[in-house]
C-alpha positions as a Markdown table, in Angstrom:
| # | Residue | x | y | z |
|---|---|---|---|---|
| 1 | Unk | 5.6 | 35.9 | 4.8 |
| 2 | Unk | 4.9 | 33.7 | 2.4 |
| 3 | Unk | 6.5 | 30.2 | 4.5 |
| 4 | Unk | 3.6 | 32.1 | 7.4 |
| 5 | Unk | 0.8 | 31.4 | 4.8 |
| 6 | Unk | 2.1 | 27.8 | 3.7 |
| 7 | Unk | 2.2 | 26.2 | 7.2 |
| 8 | Unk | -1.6 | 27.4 | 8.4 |
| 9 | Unk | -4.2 | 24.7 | 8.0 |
| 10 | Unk | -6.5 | 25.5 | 5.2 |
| 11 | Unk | -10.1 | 24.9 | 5.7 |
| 12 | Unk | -13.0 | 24.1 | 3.0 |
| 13 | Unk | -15.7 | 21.8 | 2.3 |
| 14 | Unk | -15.3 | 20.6 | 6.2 |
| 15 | Unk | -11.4 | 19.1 | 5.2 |
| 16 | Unk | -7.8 | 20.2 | 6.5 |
| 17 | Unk | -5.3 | 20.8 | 4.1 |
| 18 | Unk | -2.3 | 20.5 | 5.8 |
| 19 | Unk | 1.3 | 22.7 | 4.3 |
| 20 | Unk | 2.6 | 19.0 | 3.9 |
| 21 | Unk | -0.1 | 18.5 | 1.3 |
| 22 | Unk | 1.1 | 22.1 | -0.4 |
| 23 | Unk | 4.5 | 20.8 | -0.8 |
| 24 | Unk | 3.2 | 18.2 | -3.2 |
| 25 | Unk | 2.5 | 20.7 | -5.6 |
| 26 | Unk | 6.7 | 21.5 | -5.7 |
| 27 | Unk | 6.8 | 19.7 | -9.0 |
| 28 | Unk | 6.0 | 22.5 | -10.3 |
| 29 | Unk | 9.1 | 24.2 | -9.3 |
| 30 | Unk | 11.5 | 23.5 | -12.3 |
| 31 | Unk | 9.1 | 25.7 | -14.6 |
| 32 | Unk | 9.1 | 29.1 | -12.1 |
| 33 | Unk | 11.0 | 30.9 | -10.4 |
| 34 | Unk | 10.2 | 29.9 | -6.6 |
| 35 | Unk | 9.6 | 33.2 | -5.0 |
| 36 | Unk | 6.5 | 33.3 | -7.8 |
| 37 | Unk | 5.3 | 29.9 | -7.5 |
| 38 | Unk | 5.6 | 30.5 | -3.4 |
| 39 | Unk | 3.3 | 33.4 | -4.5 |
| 40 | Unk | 0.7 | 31.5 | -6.3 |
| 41 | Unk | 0.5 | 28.9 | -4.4 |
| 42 | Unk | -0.4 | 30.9 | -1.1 |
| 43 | Unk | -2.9 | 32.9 | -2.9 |
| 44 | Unk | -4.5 | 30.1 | -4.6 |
| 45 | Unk | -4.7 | 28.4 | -1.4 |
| 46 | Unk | -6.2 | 31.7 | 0.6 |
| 47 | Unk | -8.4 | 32.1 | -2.0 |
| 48 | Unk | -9.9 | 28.5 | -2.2 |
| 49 | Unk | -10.3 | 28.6 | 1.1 |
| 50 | Unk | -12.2 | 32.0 | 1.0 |
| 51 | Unk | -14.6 | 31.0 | -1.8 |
| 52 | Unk | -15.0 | 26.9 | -1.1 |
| 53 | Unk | -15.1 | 26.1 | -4.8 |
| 54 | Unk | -13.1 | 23.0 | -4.2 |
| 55 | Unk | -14.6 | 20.1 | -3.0 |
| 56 | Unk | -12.3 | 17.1 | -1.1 |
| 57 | Unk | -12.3 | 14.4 | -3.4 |
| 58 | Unk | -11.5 | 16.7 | -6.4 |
| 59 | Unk | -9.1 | 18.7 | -4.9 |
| 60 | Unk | -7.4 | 15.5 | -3.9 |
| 61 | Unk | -7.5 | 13.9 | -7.1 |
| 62 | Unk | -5.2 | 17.0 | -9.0 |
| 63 | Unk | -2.9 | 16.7 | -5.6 |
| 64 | Unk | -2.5 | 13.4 | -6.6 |
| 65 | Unk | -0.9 | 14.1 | -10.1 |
| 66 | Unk | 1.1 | 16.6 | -8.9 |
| 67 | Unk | 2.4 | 14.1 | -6.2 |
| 68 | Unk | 3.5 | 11.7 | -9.0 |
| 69 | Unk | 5.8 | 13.4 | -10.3 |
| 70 | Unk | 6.8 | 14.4 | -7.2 |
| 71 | Unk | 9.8 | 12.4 | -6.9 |
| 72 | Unk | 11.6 | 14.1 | -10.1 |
| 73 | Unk | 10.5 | 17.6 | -9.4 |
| 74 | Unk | 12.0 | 17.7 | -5.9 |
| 75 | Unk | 15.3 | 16.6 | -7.2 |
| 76 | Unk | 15.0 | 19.1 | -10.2 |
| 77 | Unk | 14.4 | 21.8 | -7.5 |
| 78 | Unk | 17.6 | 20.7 | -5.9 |
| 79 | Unk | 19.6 | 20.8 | -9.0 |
| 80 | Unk | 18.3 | 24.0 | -9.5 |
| 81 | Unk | 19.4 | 26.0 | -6.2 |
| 82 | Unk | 22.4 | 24.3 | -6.4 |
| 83 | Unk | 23.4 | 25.4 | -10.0 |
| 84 | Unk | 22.0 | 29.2 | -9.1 |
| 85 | Unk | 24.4 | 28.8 | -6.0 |
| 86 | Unk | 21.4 | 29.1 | -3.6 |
| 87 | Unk | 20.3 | 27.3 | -0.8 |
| 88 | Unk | 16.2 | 25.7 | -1.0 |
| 89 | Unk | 13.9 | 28.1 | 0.6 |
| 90 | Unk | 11.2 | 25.1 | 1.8 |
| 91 | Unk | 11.4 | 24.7 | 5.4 |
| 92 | Unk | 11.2 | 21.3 | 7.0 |
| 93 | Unk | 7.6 | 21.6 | 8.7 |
| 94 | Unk | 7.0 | 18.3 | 11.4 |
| 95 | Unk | 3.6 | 18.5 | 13.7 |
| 96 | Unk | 3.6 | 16.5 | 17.0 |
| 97 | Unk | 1.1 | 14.3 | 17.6 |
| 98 | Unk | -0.2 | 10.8 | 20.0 |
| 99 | Unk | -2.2 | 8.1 | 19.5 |
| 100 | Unk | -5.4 | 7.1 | 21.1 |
| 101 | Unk | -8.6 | 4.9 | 20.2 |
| 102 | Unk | -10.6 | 8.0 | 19.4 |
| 103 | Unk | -11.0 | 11.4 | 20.3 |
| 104 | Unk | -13.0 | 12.6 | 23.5 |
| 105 | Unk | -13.0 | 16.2 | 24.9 |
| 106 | Unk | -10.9 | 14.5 | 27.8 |
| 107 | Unk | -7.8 | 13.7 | 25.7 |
| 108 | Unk | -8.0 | 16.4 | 23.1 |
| 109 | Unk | -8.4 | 19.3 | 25.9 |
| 110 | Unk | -5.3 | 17.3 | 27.4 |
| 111 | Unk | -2.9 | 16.5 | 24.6 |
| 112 | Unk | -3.8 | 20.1 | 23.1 |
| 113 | Unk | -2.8 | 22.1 | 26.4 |
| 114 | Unk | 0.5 | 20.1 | 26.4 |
| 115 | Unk | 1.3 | 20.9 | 22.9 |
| 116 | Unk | 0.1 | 18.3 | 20.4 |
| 117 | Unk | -1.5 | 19.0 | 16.9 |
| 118 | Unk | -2.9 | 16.1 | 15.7 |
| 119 | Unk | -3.9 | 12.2 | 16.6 |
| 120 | Unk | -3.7 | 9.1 | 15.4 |
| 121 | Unk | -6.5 | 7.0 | 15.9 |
| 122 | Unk | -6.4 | 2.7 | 16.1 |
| 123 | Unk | -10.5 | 2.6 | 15.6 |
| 124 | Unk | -10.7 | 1.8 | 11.8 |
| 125 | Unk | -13.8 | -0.3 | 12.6 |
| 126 | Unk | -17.0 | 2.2 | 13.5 |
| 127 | Unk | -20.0 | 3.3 | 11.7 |
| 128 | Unk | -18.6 | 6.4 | 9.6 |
| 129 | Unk | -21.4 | 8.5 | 11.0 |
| 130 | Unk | -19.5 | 7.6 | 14.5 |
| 131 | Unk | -15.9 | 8.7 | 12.8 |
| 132 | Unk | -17.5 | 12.1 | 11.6 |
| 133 | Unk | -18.8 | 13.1 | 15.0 |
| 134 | Unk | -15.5 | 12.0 | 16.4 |
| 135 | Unk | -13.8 | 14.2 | 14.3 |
| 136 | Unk | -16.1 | 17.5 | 15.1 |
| 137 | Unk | -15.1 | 16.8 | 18.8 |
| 138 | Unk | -11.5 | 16.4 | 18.1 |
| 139 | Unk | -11.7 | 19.6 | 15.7 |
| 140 | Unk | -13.6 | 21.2 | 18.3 |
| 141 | Unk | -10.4 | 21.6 | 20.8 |
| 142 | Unk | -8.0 | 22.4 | 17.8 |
| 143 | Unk | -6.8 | 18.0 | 17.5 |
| 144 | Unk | -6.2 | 17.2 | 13.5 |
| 145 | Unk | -6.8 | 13.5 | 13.0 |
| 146 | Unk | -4.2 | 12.9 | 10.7 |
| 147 | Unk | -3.9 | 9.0 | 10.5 |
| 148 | Unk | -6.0 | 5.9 | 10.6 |
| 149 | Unk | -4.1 | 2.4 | 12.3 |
| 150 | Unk | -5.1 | -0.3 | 10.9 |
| 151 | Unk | -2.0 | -2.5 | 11.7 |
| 152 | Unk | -1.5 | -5.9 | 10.6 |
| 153 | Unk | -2.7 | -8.2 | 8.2 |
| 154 | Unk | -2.3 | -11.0 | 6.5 |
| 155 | Unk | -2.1 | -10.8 | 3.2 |
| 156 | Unk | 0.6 | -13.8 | 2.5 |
| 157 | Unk | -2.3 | -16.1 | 4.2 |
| 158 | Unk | -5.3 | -16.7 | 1.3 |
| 159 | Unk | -8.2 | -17.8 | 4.2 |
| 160 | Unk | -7.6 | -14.7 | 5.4 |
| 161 | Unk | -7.0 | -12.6 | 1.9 |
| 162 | Unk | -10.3 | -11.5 | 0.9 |
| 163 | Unk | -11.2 | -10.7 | 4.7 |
| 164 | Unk | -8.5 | -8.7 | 5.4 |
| 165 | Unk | -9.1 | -6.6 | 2.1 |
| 166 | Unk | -12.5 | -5.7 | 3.0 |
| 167 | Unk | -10.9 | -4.8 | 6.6 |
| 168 | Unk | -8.7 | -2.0 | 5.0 |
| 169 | Unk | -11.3 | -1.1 | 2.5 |
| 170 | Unk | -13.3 | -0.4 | 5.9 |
| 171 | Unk | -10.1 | 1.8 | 7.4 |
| 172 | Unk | -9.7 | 4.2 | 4.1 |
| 173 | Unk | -13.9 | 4.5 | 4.5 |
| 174 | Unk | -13.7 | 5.5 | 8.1 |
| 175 | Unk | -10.3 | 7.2 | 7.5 |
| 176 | Unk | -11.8 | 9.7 | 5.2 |
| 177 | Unk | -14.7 | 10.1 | 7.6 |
| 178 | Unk | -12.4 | 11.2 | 10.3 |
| 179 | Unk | -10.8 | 13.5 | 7.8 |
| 180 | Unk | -7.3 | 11.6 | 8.2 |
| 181 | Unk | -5.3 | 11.6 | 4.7 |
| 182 | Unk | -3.6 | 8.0 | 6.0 |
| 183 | Unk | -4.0 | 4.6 | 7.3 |
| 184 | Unk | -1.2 | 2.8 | 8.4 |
| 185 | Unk | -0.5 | -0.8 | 6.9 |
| 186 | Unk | 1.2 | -3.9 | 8.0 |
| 187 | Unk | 0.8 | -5.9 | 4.8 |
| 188 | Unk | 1.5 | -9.3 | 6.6 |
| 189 | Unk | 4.3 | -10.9 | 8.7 |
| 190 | Unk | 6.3 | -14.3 | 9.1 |
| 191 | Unk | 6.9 | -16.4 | 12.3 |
| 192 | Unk | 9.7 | -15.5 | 14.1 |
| 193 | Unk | 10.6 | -19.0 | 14.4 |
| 194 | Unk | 12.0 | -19.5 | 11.1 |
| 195 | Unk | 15.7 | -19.6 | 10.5 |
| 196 | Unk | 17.0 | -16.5 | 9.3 |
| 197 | Unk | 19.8 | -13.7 | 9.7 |
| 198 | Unk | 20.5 | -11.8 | 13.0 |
| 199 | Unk | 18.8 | -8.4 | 12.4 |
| 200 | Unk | 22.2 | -7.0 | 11.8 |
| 201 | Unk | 23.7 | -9.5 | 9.4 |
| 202 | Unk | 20.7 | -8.9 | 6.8 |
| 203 | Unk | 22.8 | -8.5 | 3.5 |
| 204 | Unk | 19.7 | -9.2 | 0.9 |
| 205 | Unk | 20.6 | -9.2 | -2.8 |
| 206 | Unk | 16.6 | -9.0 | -4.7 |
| 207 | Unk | 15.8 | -8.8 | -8.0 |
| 208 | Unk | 14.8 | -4.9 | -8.4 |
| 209 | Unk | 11.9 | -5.6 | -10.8 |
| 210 | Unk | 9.9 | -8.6 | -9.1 |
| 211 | Unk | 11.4 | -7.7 | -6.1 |
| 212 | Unk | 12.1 | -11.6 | -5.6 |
| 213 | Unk | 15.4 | -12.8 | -2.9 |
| 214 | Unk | 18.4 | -14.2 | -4.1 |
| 215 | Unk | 20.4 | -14.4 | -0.8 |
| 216 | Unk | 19.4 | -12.6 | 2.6 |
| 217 | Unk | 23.2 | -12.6 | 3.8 |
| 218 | Unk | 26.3 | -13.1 | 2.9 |
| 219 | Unk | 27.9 | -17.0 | 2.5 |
| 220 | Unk | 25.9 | -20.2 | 2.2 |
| 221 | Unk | 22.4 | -19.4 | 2.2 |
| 222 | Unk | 21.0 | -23.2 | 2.3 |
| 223 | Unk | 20.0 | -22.5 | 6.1 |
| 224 | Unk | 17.5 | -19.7 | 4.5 |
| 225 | Unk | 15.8 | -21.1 | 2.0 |
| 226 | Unk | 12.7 | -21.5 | 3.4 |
| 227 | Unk | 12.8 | -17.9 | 4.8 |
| 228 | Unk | 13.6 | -16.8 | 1.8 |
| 229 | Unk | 10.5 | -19.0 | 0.0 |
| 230 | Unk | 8.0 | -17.7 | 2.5 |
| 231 | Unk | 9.5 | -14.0 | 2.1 |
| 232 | Unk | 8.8 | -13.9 | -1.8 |
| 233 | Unk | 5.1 | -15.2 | -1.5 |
| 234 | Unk | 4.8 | -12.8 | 1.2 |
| 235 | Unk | 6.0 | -9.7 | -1.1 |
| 236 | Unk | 3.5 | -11.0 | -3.8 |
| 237 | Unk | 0.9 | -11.4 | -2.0 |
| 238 | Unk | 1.3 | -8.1 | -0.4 |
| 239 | Unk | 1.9 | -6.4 | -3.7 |
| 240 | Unk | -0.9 | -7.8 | -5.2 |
| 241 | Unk | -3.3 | -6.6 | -2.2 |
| 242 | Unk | -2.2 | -3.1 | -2.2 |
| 243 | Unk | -2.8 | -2.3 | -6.1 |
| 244 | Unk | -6.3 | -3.9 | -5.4 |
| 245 | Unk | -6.3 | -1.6 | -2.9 |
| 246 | Unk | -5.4 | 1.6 | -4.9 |
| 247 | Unk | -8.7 | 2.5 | -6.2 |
| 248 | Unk | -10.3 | 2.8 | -2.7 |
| 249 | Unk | -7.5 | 4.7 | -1.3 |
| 250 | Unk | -7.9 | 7.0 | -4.4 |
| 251 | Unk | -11.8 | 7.3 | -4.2 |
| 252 | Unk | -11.7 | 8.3 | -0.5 |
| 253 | Unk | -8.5 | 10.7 | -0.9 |
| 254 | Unk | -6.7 | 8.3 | 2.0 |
| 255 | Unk | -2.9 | 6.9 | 1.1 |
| 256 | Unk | -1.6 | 3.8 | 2.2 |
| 257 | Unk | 1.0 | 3.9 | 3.8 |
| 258 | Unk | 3.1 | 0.5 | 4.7 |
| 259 | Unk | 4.9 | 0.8 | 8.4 |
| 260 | Unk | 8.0 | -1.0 | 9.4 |
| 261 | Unk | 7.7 | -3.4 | 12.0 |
| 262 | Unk | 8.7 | -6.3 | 13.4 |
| 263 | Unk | 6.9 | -8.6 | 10.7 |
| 264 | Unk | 10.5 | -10.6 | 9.2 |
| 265 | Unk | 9.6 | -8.7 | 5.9 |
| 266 | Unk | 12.0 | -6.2 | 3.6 |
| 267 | Unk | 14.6 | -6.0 | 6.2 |
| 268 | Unk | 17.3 | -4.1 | 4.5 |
| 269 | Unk | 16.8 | -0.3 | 3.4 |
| 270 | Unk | 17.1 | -0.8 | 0.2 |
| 271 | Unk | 15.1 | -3.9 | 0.2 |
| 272 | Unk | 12.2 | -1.6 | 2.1 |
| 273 | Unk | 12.5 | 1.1 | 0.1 |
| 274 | Unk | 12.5 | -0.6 | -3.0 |
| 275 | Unk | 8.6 | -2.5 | -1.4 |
| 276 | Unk | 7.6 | 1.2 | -0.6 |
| 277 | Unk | 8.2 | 3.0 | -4.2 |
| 278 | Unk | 7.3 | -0.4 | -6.0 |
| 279 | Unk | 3.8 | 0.7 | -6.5 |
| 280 | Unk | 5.2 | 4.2 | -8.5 |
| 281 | Unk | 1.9 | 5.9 | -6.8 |
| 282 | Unk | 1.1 | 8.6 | -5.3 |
| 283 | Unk | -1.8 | 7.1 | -3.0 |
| 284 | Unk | 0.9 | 4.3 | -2.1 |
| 285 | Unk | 3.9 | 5.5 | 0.6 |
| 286 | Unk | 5.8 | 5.1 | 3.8 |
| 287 | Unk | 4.8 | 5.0 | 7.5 |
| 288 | Unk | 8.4 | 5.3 | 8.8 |
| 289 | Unk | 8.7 | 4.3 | 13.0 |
| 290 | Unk | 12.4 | 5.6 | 13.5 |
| 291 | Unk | 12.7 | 3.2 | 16.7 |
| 292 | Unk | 11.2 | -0.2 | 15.3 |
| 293 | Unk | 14.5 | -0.9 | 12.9 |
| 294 | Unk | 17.3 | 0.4 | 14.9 |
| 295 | Unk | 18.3 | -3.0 | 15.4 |
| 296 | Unk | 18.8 | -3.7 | 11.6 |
| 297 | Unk | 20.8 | -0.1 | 10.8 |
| 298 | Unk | 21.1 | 3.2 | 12.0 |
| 299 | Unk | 18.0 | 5.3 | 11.8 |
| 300 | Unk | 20.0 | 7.5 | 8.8 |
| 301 | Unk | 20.3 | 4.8 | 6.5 |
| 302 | Unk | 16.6 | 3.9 | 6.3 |
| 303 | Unk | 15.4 | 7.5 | 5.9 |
| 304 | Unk | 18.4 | 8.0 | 2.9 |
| 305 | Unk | 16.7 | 5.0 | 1.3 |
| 306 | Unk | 13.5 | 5.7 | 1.7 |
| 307 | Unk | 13.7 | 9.3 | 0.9 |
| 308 | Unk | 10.3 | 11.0 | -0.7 |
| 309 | Unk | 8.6 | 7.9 | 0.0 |
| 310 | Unk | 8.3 | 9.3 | 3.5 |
| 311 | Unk | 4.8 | 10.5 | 4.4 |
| 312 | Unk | 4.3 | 10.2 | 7.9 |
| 313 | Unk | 6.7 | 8.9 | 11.1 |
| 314 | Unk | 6.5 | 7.3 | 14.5 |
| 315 | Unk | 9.0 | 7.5 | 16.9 |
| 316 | Unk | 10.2 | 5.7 | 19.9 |
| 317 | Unk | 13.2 | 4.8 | 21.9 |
| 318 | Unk | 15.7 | 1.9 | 21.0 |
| 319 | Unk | 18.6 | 1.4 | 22.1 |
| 320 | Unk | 21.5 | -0.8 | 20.8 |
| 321 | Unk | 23.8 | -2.4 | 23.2 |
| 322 | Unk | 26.7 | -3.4 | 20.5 |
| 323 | Unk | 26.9 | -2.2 | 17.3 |
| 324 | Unk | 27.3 | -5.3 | 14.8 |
| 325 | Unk | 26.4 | -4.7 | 11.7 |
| 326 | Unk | 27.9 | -2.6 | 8.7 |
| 327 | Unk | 25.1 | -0.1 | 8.9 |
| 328 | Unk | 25.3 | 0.2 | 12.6 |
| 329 | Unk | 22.6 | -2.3 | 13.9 |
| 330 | Unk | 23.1 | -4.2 | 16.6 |
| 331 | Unk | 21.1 | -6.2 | 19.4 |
| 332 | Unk | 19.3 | -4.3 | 22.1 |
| 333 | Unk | 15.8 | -3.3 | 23.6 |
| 334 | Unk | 13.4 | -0.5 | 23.9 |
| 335 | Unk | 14.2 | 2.2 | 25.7 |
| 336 | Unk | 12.5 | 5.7 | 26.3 |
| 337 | Unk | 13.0 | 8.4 | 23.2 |
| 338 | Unk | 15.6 | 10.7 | 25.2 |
| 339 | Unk | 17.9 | 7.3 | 26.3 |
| 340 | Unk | 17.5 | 6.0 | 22.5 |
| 341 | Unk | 20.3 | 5.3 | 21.0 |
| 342 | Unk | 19.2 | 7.2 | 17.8 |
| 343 | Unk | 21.4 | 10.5 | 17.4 |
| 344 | Unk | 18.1 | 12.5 | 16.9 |
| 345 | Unk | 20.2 | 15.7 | 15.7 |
| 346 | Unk | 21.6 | 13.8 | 13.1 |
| 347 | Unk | 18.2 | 12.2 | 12.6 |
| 348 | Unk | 16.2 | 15.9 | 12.4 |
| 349 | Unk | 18.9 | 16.9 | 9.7 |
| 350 | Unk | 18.5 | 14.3 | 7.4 |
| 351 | Unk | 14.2 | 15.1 | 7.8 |
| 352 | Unk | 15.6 | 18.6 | 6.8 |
| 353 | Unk | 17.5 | 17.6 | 4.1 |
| 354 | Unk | 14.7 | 15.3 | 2.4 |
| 355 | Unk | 12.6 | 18.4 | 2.9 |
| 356 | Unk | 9.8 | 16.0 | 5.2 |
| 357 | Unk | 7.2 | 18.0 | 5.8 |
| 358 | Unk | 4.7 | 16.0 | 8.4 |
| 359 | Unk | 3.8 | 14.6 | 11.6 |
| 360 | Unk | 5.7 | 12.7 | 14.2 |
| 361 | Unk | 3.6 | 10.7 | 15.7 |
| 362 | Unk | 4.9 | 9.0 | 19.4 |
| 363 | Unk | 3.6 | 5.3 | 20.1 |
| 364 | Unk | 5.4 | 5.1 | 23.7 |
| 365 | Unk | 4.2 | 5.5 | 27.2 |
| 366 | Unk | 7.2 | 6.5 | 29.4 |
| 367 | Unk | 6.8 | 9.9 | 29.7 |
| 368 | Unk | 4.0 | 12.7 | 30.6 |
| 369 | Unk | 2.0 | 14.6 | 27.9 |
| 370 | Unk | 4.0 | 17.7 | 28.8 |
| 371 | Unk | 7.4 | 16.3 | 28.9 |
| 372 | Unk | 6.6 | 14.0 | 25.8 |
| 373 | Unk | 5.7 | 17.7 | 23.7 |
| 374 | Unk | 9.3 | 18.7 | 25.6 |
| 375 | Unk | 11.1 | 15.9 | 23.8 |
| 376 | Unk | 9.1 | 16.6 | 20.7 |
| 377 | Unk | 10.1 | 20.2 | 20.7 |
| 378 | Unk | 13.6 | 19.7 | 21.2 |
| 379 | Unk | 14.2 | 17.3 | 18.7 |
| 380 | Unk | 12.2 | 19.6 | 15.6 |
| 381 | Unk | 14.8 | 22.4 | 16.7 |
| 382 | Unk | 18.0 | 20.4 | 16.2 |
């Protein structure tokens, strides 16, 4: 009854609150016993919405405690179930969702009739008064914007610094207009050109505090070293832009969240999750595409890495040809979701296990709307 309660969207002050957003309030576990806390929760949330006594930014803000300490709380839950000898009650929620330049009544009446809950949207640039009517008409047919793309930068380039600040400052304004609690990030990106590792052979060894590369594989690393040079401004520069960046994200109730792509940066796991929770914030976290970083290692060993730092995911089909590397990468190409080489059951466990609670977002073209929600609806029920 109570799970029934937690998934529905809850509505006030004109903002969706979203059962991934109730799951932040977990930390709290430890202290109660869950079937009370389950309790609480759902009738504090019923009865918020019934009264609208809280406003966004506010309610926000106390999310955002709770979801810093997030990280200990959800392996203190764990600890706890398994020492009462019970398995965790907290279902593994994931919404399906596309992504378009805006909403119209076209592609919402579409996307909604085939099955999709939410959108993610690529115009970060539009008056806010435009983003709020865009929003009523994607509300209108039952479409949450969930997530603001603002894509790549270049943070790691200082003519372009201060620009591309303002630019993201811009896509956590018009984010929060649209009523989206993301926008995606591409910090910055290095040529392709440079010598470096084969995806597969990555083998970086960083220092865990600055974050700074020692090696990027394993032997003589000579061949590297200006990869390597270019990577460590680029991590600094990046770091430096998103805690300049916090306040905003904070003031607008909008995270950050830094996608993996094919930018040459924090090509490990470990090396990316270690980027991701550097910040230790909770308006700072992951945009996970399970299809850009097949090529580097299995889809599993990102998401064991990357673990609560997972807010939102993109999927898409890769598919590798030879498997090389120790964790399973390999060359290859794209290739539609259902001829990926991805084992999505095993991939839809682990999201179980982590407890993800969000939306899957798809960025590919190959199939229908219909079919596409098919896919979707197969993979959630592995």
């Amino acid at each position: 009854m109570f799970s029934d309660k937690l998934k529905q969207r809850v509505k006030y002050n004109n903002f969706s609150f979203g059962c991934n957003g109730a799951y932040r309030f977990l930390w709290l576990a430890p202290f109660f016993d869950p079937a009370i806390m389950l309790l609480c929760l759902s009738r504090f949330f019923i009865q918020q919405a019934k009264i609208k006594m809280i406003s966004r930014r506010n309610f926000l803000g106390a999310a955002s405690v709770a979801a810093a300490t997030g990280f200990l709380a959800q392996f203190q839950y764990s600890a706890l179930t398994q020492e009462k000898g019970t398995a965790g009650t907290f279902p593994s929620e994931i919404y399906k969702a596309r992504i378009a330049n805006a909403p119209t009544d076209e592609i919402c009446a579409d996307w909604k009739t085939a099955g999709f809950d939410g959108m993610e949207v690529t115009r970060w640039d539009i008056p806010i008064a435009e983003a709020r009517a865009n929003r009523l008409i994607a509300e209108k047919h039952g479409i949450s914007v969930h997530s603001v793309m603002r894509g790549w930068t270049n943070f790691n380039h200082s003519d372009k610094y201060d620009t591309d600040i303002e630019s993201v400052k811009t896509a956590l304004r018009v984010a929060s207009a649209y009523g989206a609690d993301g926008v995606l990030l591409v910090p910055c990106q290095l040529p392709r050109d440079m010598v470096m590792p084969e995806p597969w052979n990555f083998d970086i060894d960083f220092d865990p505090q600055t974050l700074k590369i020692k090696t990027v594989a394993e032997g003589d690393n000579a061949p590297y070293a200006d990869y390597i040079a270019a990577h460590n401004i680029a991590t600094e520069s990046s770091i430096r832009a998103i805690e300049s960046l916090i306040p905003t994200a904070a003031k607008e109730g909008v995270r950050i969240l830094i996608e993996n792509v094919w930018n040459q940066l924090w090509c490990t796991p470990k090396f990316f999750a270690a980027f991701c929770q550097h910040f230790n914030h909770p308006w700072v976290g992951c945009y996970f595409d399970l299809g850009n970083h097949v090529k580097y290692a299995r889809c599993e060993e990102w998401i064991k890495a990357l673990g609560n730092s997972l807010v939102k995911l993109h999927i898409k089909g890769y598919r590798v040809s030879e498997v090389r590397g120790k964790l399973g990468g390999g060359p290859g190409d794209w290739a539609p979701i259902d001829q990926a080489s991805t084992d999505w059951k095993s991939v839809r466990k682990l999201l179980a296990e982590k407890r993800y609670n969000g939306w899957l977002t798809i960025e590919e073209g190959a199939h229908s709307n219909e079919e596409y929600s098919r896919i979707l609806d197969e993979i959630i029920a592995m």
